[in-house]
C-alpha positions in Angstrom: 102.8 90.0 166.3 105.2 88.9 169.1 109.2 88.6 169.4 110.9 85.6 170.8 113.6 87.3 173.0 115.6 85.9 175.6 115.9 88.7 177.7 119.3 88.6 179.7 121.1 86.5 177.5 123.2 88.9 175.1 126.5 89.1 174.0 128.9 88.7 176.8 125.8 87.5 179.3 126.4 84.1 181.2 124.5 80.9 179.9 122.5 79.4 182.6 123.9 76.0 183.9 122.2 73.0 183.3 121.2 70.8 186.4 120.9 66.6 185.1 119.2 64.5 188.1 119.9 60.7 187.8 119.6 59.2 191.3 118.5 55.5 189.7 115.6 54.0 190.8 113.8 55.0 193.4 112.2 52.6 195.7 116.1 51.6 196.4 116.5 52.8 199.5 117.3 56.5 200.3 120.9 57.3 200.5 122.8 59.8 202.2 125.4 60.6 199.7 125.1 61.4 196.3 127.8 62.0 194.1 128.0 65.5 191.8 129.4 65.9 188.5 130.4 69.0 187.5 131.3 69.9 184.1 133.7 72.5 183.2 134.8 74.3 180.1 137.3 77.2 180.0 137.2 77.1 183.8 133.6 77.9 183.9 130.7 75.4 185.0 129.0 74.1 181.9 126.6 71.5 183.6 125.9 70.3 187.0 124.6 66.4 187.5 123.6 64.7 190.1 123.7 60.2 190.5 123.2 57.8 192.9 126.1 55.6 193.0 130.2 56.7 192.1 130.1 54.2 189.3 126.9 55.8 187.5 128.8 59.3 188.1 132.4 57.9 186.6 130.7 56.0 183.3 129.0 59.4 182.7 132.5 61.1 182.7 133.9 58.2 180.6 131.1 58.6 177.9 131.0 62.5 178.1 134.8 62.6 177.5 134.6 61.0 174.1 131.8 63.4 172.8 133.0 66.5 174.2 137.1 66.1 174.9 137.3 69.9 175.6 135.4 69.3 179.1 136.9 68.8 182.2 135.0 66.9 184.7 135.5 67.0 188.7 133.5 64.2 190.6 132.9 64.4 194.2 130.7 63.2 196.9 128.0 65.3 198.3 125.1 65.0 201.2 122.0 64.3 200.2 120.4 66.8 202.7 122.8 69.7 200.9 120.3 69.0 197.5 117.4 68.9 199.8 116.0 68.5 203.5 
């Protein structure tokens, strides 16, 4: 017999943060900025995303604040070669 445990994640342990890619479609051409969403609750990062375009990033904030209004949301622009070379 074996026992599902999550090792690590006990009382008082930090959940890991969750990393969302949506960088559209990709035989658009490469881009060198990306915009990051970073989603915060109590001051703490919840979840991390990652899109293609400003707009994609700010209609994701719109529909994230009507299903979880307790978030706080801080868009900002990025280079692409900081995600990856």
């Amino acid at each position: 017999m074996t026992e599902d445990r999550q090792q690590g994640w006990g009382e008082g342990q930090p959940r890991p943060v969750e990393v969302r890619w949506d960088l559209g479609d990709p035989r658009v051409r490469a881009q060198e900025t990306l915009w990051r969403c970073d989603a915060l609750r109590a001051g703490r990062l919840y979840q991390r995303s990652v899109f293609a375009s400003r707009e994609e990033a700010e209609a994701f904030v719109e529909r994230m604040q009507r299903i979880e209004p307790d978030q706080t949301f801080n868009v900002e622009a990025i280079k692409a070669s900081a995600v990856w070379n």
